[in-house]
Biopython code that builds the backbone (N, CA, C, O; Angstrom):
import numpy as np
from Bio.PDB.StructureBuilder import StructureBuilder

atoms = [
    (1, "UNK", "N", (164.059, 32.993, 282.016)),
    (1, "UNK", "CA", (163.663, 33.365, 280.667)),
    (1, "UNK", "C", (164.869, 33.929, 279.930)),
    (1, "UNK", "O", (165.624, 34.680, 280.548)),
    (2, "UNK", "N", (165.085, 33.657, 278.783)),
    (2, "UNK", "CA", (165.868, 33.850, 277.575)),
    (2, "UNK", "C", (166.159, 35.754, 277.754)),
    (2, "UNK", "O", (165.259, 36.569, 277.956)),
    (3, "UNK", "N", (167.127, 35.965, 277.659)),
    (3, "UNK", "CA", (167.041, 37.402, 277.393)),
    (3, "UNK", "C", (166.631, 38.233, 275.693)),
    (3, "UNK", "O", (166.251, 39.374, 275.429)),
    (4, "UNK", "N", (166.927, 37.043, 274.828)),
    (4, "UNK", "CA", (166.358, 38.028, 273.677)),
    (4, "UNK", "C", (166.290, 36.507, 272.933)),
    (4, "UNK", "O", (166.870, 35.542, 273.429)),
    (5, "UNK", "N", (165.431, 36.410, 271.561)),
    (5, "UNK", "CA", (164.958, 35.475, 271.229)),
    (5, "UNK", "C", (165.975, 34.569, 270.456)),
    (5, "UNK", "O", (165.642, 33.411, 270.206)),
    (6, "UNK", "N", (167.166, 35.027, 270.076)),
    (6, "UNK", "CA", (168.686, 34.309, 269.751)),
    (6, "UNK", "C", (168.688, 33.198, 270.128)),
    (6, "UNK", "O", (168.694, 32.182, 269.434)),
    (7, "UNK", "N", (168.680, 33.337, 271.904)),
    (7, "UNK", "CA", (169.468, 32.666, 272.873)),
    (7, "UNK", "C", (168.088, 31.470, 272.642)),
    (7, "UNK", "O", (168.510, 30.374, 272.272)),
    (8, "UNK", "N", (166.568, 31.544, 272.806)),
    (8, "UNK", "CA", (165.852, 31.089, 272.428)),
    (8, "UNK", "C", (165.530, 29.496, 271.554)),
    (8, "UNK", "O", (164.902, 28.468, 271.808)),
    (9, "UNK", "N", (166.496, 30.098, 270.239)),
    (9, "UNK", "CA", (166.027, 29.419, 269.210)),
    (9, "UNK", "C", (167.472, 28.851, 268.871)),
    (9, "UNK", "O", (168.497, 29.520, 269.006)),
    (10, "UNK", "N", (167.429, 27.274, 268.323)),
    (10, "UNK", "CA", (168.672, 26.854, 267.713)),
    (10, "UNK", "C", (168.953, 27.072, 266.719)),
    (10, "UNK", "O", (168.546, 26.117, 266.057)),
    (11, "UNK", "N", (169.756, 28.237, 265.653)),
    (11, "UNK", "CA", (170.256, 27.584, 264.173)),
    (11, "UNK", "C", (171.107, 26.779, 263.577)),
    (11, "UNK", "O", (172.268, 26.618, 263.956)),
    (12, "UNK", "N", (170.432, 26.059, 262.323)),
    (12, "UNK", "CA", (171.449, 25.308, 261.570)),
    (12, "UNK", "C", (171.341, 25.417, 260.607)),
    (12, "UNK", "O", (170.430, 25.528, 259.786)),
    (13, "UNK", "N", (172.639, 25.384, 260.652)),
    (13, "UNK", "CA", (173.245, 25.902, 259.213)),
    (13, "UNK", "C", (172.986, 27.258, 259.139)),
    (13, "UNK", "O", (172.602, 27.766, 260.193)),
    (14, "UNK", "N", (173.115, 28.132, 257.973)),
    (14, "UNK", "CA", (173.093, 29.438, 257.326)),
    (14, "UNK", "C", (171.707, 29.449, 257.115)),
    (14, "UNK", "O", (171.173, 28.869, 256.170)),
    (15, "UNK", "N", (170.858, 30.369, 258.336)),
    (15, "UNK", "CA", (170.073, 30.919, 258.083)),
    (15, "UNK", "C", (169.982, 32.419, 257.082)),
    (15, "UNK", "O", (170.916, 33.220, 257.123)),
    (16, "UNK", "N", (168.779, 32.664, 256.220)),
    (16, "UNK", "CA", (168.332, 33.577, 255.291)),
    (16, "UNK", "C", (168.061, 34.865, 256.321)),
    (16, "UNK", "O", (167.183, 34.758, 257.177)),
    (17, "UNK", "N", (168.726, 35.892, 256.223)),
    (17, "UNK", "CA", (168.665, 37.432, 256.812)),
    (17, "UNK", "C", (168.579, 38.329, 255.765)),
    (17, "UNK", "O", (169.488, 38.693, 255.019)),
    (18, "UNK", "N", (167.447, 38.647, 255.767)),
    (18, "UNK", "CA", (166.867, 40.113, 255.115)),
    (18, "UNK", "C", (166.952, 41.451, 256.615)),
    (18, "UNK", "O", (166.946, 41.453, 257.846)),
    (19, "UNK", "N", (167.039, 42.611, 255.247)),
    (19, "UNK", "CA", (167.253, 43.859, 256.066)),
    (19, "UNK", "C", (165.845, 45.038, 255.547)),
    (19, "UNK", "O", (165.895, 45.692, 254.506)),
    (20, "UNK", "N", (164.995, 45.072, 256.266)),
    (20, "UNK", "CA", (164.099, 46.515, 255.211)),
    (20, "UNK", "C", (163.800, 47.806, 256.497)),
    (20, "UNK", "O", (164.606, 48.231, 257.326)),
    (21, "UNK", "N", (162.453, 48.176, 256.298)),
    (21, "UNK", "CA", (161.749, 49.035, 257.032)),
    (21, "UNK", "C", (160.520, 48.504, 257.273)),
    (21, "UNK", "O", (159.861, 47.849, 256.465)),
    (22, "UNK", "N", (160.101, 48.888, 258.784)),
    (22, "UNK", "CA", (158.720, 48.232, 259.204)),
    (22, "UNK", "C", (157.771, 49.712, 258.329)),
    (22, "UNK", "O", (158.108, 50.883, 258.155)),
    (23, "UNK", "N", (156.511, 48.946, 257.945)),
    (23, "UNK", "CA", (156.002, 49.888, 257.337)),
    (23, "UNK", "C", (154.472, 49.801, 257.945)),
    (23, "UNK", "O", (153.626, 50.629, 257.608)),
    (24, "UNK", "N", (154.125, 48.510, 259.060)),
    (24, "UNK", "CA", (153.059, 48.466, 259.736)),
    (24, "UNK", "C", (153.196, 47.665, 261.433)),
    (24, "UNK", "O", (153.995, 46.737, 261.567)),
    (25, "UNK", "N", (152.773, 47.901, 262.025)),
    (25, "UNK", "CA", (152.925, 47.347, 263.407)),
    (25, "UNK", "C", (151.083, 47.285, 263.734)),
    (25, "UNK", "O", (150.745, 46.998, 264.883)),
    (26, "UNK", "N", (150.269, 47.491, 262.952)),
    (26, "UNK", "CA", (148.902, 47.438, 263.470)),
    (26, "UNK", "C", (148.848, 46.151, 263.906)),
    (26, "UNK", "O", (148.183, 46.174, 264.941)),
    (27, "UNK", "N", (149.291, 44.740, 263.598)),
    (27, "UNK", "CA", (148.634, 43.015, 264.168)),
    (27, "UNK", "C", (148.971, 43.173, 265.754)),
    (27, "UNK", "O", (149.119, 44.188, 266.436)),
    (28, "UNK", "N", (149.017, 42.198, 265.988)),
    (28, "UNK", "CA", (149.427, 41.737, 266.939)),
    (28, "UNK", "C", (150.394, 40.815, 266.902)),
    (28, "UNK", "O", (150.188, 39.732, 266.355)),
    (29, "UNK", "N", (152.191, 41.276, 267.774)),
    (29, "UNK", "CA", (152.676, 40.703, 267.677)),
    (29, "UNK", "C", (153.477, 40.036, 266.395)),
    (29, "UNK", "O", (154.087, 38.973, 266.283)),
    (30, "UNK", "N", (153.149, 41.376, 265.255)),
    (30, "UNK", "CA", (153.360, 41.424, 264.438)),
    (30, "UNK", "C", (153.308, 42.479, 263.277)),
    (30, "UNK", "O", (152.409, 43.244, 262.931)),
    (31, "UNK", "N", (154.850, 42.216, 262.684)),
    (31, "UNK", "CA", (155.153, 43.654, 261.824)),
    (31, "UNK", "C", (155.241, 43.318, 260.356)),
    (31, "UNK", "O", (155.607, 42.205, 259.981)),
    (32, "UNK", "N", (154.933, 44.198, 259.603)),
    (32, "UNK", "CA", (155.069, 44.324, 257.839)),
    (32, "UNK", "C", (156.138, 45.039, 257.578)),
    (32, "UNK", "O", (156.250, 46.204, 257.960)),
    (33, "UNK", "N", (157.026, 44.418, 256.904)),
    (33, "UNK", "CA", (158.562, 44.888, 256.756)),
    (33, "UNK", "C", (158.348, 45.067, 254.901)),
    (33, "UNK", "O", (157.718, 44.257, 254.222)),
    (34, "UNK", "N", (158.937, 46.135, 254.435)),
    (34, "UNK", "CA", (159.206, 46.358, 253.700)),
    (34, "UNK", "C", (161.104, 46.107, 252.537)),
    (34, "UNK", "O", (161.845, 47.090, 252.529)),
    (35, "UNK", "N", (161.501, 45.014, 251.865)),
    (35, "UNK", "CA", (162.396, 44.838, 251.749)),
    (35, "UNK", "C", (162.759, 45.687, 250.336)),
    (35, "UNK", "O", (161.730, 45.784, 249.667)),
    (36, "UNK", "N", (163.766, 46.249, 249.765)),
    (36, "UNK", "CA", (164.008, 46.921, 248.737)),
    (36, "UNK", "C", (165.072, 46.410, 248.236)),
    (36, "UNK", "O", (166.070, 46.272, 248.943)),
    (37, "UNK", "N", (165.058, 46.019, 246.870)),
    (37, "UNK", "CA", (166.379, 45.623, 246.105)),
    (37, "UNK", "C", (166.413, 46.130, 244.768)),
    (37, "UNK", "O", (165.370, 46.331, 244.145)),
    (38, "UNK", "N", (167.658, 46.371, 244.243)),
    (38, "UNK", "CA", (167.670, 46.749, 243.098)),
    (38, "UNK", "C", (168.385, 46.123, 242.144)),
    (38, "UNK", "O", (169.548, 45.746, 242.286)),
    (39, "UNK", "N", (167.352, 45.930, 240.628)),
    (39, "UNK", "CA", (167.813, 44.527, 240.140)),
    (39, "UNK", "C", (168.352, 45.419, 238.718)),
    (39, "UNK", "O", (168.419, 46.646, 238.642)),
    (40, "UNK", "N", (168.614, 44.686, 237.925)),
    (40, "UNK", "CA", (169.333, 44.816, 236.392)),
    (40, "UNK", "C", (168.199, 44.463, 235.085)),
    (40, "UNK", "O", (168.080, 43.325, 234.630)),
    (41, "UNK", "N", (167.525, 45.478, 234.660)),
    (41, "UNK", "CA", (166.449, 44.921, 233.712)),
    (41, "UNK", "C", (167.031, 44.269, 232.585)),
    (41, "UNK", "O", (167.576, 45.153, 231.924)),
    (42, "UNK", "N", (167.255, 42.644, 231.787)),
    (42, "UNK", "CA", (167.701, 42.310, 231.318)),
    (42, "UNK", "C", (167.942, 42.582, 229.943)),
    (42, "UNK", "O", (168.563, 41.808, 229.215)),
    (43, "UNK", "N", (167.460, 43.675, 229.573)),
    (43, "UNK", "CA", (166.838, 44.147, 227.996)),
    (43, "UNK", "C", (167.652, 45.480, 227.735)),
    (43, "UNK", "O", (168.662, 45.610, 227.044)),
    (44, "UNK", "N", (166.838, 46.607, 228.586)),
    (44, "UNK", "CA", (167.384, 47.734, 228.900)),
    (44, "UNK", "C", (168.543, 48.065, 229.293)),
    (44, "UNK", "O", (169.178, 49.008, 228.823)),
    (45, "UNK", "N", (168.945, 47.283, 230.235)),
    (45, "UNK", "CA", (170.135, 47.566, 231.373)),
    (45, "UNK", "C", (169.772, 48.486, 232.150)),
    (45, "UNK", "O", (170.597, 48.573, 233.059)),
    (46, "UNK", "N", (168.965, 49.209, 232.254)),
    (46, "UNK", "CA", (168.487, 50.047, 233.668)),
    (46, "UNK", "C", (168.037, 49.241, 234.960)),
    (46, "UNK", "O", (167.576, 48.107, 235.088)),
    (47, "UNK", "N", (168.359, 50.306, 235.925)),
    (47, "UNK", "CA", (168.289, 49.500, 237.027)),
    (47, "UNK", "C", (166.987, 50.279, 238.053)),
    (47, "UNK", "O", (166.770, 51.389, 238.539)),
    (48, "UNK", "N", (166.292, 48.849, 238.006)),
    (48, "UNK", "CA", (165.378, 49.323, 238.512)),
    (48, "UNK", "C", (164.586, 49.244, 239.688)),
    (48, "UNK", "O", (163.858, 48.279, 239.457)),
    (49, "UNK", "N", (164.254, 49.744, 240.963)),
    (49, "UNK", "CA", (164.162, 48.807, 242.102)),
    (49, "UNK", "C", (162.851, 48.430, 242.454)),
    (49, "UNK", "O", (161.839, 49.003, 242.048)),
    (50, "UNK", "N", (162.876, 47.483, 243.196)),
    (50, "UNK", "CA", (161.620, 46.343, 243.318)),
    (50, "UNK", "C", (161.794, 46.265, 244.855)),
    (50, "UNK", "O", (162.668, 46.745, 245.577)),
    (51, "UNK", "N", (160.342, 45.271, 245.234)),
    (51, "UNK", "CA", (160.131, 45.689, 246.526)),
    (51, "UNK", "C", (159.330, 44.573, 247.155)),
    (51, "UNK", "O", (158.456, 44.109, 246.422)),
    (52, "UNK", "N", (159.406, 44.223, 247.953)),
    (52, "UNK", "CA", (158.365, 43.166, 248.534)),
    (52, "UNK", "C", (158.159, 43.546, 250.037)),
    (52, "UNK", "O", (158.833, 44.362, 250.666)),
    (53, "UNK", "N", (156.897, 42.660, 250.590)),
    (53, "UNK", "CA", (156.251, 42.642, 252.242)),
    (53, "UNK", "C", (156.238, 41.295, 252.741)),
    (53, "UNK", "O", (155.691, 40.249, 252.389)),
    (54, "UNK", "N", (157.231, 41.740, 253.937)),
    (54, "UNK", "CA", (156.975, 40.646, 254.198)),
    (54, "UNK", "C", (156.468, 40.176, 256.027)),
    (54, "UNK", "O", (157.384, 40.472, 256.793)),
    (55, "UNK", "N", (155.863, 39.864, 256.386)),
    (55, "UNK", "CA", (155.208, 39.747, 258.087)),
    (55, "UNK", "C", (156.561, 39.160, 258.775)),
    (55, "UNK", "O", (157.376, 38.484, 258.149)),
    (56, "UNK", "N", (156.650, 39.403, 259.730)),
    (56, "UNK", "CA", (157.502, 38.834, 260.592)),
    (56, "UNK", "C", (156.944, 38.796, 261.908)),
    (56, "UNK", "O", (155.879, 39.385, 262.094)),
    (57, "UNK", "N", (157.539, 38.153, 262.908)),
    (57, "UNK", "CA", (156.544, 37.454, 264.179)),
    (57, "UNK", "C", (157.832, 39.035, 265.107)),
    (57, "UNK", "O", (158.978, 39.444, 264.918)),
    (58, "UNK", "N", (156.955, 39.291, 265.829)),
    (58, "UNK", "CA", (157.826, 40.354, 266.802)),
    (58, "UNK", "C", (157.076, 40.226, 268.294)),
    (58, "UNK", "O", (156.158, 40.953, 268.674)),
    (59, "UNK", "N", (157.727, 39.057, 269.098)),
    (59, "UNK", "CA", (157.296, 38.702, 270.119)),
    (59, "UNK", "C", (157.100, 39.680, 271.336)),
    (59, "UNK", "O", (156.120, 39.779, 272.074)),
    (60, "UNK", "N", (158.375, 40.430, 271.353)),
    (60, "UNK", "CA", (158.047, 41.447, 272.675)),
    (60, "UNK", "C", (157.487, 42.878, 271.959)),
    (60, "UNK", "O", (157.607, 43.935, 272.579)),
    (61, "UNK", "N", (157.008, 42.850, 270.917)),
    (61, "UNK", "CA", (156.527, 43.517, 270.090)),
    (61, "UNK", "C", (157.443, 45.486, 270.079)),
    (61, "UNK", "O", (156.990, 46.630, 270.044)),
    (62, "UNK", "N", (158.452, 45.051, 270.115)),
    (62, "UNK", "CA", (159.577, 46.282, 270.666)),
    (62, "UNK", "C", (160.041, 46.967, 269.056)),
    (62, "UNK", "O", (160.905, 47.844, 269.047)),
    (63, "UNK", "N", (159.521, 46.585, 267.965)),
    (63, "UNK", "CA", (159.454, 47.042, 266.448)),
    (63, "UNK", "C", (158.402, 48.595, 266.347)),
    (63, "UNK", "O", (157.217, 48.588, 266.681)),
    (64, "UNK", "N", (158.858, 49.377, 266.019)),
    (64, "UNK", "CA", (157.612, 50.684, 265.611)),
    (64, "UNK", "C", (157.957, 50.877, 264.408)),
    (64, "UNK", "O", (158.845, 50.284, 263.796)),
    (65, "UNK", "N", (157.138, 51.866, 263.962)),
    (65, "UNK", "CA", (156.582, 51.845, 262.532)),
    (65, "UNK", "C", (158.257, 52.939, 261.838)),
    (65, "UNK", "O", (158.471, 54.057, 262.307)),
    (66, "UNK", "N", (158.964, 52.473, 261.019)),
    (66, "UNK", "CA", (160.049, 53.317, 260.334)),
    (66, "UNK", "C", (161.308, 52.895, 261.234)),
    (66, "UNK", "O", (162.281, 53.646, 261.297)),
    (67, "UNK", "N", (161.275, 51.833, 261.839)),
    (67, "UNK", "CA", (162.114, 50.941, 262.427)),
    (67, "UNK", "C", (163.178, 50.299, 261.075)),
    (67, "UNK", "O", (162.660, 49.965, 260.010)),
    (68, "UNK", "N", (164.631, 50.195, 261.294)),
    (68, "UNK", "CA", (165.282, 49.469, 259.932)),
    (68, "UNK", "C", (165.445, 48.213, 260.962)),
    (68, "UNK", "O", (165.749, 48.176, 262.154)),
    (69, "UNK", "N", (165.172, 47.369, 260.171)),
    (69, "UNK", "CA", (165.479, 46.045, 261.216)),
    (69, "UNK", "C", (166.092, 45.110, 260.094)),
    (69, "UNK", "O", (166.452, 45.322, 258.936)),
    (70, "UNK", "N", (166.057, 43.734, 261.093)),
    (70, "UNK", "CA", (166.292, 43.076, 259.932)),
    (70, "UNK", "C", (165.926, 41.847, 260.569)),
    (70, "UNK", "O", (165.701, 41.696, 261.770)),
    (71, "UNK", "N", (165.869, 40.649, 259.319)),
    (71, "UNK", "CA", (164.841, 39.513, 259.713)),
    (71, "UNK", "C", (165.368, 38.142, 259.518)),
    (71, "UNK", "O", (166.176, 37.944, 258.611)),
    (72, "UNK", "N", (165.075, 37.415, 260.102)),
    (72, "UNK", "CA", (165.883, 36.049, 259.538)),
    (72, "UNK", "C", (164.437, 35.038, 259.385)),
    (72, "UNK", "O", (163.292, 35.423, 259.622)),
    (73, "UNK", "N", (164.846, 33.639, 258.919)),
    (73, "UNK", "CA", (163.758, 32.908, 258.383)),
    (73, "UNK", "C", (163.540, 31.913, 259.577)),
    (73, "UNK", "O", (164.447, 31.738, 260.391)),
    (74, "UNK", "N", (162.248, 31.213, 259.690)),
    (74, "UNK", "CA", (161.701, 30.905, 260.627)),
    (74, "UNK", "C", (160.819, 29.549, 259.906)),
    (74, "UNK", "O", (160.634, 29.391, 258.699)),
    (75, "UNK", "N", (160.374, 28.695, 260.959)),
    (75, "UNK", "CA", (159.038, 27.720, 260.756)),
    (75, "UNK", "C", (157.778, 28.847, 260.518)),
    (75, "UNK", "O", (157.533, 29.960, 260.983)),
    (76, "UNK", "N", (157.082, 27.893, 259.482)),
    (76, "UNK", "CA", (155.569, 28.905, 259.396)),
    (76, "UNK", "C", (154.836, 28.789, 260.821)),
    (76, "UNK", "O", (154.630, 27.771, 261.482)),
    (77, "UNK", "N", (154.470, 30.242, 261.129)),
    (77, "UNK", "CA", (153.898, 30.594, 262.018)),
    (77, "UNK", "C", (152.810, 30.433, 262.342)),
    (77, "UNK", "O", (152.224, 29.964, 263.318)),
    (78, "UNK", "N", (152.356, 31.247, 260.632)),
    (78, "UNK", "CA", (151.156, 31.165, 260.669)),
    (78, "UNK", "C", (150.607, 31.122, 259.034)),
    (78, "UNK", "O", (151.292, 30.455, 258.259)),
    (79, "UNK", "N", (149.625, 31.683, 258.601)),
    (79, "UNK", "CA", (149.137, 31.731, 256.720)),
    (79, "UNK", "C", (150.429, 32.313, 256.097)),
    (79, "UNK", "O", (150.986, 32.031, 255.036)),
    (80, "UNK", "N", (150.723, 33.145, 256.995)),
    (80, "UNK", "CA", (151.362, 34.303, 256.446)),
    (80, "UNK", "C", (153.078, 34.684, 256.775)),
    (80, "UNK", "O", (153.947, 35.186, 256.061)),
    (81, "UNK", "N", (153.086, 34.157, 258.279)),
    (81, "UNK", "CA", (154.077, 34.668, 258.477)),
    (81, "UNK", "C", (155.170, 33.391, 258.564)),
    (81, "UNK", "O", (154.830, 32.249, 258.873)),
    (82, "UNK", "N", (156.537, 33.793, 258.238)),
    (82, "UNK", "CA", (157.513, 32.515, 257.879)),
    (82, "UNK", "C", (158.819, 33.328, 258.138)),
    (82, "UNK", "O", (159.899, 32.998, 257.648)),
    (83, "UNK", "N", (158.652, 34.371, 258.911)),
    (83, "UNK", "CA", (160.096, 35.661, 259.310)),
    (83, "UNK", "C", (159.825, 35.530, 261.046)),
    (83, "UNK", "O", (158.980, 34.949, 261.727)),
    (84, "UNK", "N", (160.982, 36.371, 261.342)),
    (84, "UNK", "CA", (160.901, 36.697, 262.771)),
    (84, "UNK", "C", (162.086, 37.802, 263.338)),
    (84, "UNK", "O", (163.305, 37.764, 263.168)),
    (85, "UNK", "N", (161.313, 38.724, 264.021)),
    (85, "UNK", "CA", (162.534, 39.831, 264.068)),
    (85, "UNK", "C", (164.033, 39.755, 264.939)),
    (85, "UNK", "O", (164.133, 39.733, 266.166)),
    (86, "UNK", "N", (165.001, 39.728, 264.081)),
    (86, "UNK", "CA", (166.051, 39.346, 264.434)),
    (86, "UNK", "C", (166.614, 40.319, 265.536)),
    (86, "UNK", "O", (166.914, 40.061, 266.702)),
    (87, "UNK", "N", (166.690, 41.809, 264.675)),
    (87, "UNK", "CA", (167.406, 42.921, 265.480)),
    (87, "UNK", "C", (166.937, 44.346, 264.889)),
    (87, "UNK", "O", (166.795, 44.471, 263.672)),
    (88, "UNK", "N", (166.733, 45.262, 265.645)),
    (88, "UNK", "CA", (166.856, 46.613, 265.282)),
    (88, "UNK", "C", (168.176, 47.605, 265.031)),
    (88, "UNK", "O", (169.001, 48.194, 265.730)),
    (89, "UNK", "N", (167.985, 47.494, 264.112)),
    (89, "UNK", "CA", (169.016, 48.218, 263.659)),
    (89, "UNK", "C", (169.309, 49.491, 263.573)),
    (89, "UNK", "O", (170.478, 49.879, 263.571)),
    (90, "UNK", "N", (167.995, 50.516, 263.471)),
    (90, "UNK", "CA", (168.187, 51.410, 263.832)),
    (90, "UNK", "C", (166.897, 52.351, 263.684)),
    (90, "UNK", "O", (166.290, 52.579, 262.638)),
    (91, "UNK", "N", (166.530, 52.989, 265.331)),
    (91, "UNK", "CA", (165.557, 53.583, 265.354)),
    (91, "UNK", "C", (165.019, 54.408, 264.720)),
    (91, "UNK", "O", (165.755, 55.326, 264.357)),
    (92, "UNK", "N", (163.621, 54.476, 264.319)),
    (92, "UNK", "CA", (162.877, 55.558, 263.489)),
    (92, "UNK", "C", (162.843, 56.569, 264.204)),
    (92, "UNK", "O", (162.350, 56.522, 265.331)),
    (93, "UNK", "N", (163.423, 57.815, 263.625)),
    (93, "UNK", "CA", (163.416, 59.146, 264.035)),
    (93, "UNK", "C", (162.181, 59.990, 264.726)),
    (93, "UNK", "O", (162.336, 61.172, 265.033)),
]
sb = StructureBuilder()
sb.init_structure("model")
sb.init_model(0)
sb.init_chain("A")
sb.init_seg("    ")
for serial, (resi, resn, name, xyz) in enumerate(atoms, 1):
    if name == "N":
        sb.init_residue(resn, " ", resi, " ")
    sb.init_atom(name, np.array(xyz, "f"), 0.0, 1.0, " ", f" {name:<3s}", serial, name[0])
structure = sb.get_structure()
């Protein structure tokens, strides 16, 4: 068996890597990541930040809740999920 899911899976080309905070681990085998960016309101010029959720597949389910991780893009899984957890980056306190 594969030691971590890298070695696993083939990429090609430049896969898409997002970085947020897990903000749910209740599924199974699966986490709600929270991504944060901050954009340029085109009118105002204030900057204002925005936010999205997004599921990611977390196979050995080793993600807890306030986890910074980060995610790369995947085949749909499932309805919902189209991420998969790449790496932890750094443990929730």
């Amino acid at each position: 068996m594969a030691k971590n899911a890298e070695e696993t899976v083939k990429i090609q080309g430049r896969q898409r890597v997002l970085k947020g905070t897990v903000i749910s681990t209740k599924m199974d085998k699966t986490v709600v990541v929270k991504i944060e960016r901050k954009k340029r309101h085109p009118l105002y010029q204030k900057v204002v930040k925005m936010a999205k959720k997004y599921h990611a597949h977390d196979e050995k389910e080793i993600a807890t809740r306030g986890d910074f991780i980060s995610i790369i893009a995947t085949r749909p899984l499932s309805k919902t999920k189209r991420w998969r957890v790449k790496e932890i980056i750094e443990k929730a306190k």
